[in-house]
VMD Tcl script that draws the C-alpha trace (Angstrom):
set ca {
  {-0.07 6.20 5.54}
  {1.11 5.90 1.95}
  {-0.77 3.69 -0.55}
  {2.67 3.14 -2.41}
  {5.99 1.82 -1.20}
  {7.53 5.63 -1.79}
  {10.90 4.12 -1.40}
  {10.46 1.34 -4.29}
  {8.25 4.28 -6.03}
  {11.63 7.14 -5.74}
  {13.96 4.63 -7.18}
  {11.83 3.54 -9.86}
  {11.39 7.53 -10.57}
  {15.39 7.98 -10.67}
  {15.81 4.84 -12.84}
  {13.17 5.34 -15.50}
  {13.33 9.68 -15.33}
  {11.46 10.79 -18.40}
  {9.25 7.60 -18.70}
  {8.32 7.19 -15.44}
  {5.26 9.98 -16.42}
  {4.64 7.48 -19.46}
  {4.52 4.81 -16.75}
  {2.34 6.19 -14.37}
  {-0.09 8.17 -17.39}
  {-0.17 4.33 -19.28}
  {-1.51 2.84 -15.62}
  {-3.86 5.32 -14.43}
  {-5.29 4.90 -18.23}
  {-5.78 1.12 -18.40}
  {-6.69 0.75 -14.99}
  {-9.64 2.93 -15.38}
  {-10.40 0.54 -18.06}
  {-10.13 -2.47 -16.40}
  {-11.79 -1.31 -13.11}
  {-14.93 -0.80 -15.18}
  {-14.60 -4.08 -17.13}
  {-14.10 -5.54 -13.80}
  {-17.24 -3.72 -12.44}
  {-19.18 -5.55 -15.20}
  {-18.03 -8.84 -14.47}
  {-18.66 -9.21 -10.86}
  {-21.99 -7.79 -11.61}
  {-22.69 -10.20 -13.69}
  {-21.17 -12.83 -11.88}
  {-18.48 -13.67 -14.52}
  {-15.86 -15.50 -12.11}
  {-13.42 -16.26 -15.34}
  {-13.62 -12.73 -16.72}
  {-13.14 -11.65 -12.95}
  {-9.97 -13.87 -12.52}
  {-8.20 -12.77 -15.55}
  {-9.09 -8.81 -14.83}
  {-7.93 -8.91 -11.61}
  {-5.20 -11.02 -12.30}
  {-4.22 -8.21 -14.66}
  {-4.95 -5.24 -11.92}
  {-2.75 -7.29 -9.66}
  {0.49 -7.31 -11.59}
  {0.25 -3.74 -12.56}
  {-0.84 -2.85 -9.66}
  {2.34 -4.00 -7.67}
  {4.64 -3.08 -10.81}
  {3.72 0.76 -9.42}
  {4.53 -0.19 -5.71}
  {0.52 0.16 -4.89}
  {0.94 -3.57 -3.01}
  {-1.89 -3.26 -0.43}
  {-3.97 -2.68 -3.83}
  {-2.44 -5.63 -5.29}
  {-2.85 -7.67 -2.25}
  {-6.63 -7.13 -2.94}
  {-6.90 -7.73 -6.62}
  {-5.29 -11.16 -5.32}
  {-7.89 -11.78 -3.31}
  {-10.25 -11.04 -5.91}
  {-8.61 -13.32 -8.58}
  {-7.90 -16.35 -5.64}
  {-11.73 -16.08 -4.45}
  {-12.94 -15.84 -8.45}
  {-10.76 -18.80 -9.72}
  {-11.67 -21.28 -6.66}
  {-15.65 -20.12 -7.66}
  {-16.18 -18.45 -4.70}
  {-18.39 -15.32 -5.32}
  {-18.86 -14.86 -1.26}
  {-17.54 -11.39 -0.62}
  {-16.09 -10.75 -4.41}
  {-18.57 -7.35 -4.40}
  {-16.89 -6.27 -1.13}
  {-13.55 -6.72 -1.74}
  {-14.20 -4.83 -5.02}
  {-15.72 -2.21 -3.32}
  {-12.54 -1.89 -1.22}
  {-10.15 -2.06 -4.44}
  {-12.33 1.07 -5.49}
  {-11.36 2.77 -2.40}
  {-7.45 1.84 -2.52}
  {-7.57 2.85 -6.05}
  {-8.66 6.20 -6.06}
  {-5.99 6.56 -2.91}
  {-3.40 5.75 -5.16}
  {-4.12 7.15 -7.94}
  {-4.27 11.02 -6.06}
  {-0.69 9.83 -4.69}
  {0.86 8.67 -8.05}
  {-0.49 11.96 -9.65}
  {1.00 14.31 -6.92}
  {3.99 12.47 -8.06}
  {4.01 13.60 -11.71}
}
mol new
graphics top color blue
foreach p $ca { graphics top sphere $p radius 0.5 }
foreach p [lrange $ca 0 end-1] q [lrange $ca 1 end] { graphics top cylinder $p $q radius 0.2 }
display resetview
């Protein structure tokens, strides 16, 4: 099973051609960032912080076609903003997971 929609991920390829490495390089970069900013604030517990960062993740996330890894970050940012810090950890955890899936996929792409 793909962790990106390969068919949304192809045309995006064929539209953008030369930038779509730029693309893909500029994602993989701040997402690194932001999964270890994110890290830090569900550590410490930092439900606002945790919203807006996975609020963030989200967006890019399904601007690259990785939706099951947005559909997480959305859980993330819906449990964070309604102050629910029940199973925040795990569903991080399980963003982890999907993210280093996708990430091996997008760079076999470039």
């Amino acid at each position: 099973m793909s962790h990106l929609n390969l068919g949304q991920i192809n045309e995006l390829k064929e539209l953008m051609e030369d930038a779509f490495e730029d693309l893909i390089s500029t994602y993989l970069t701040d997402s690194d960032q932001k999964n270890l900013l994110l890290k830090e604030a569900v550590l410490a517990e930092n439900l606002v912080k945790v919203a807006e960062i996975s609020h963030s993740l989200k967006g890019s996330s399904a601007n690259i076609c990785a939706l099951p890894l947005s559909l997480i970050f959305k859980e993330i940012e819906d449990l964070a903003r309604s102050e629910v810090t029940a199973n925040i950890a795990t569903l991080f955890e399980s963003a982890q997971v999907e993210y280093l899936l996708v990430k091996a996929e997008l760079e076999s792409l470039v």
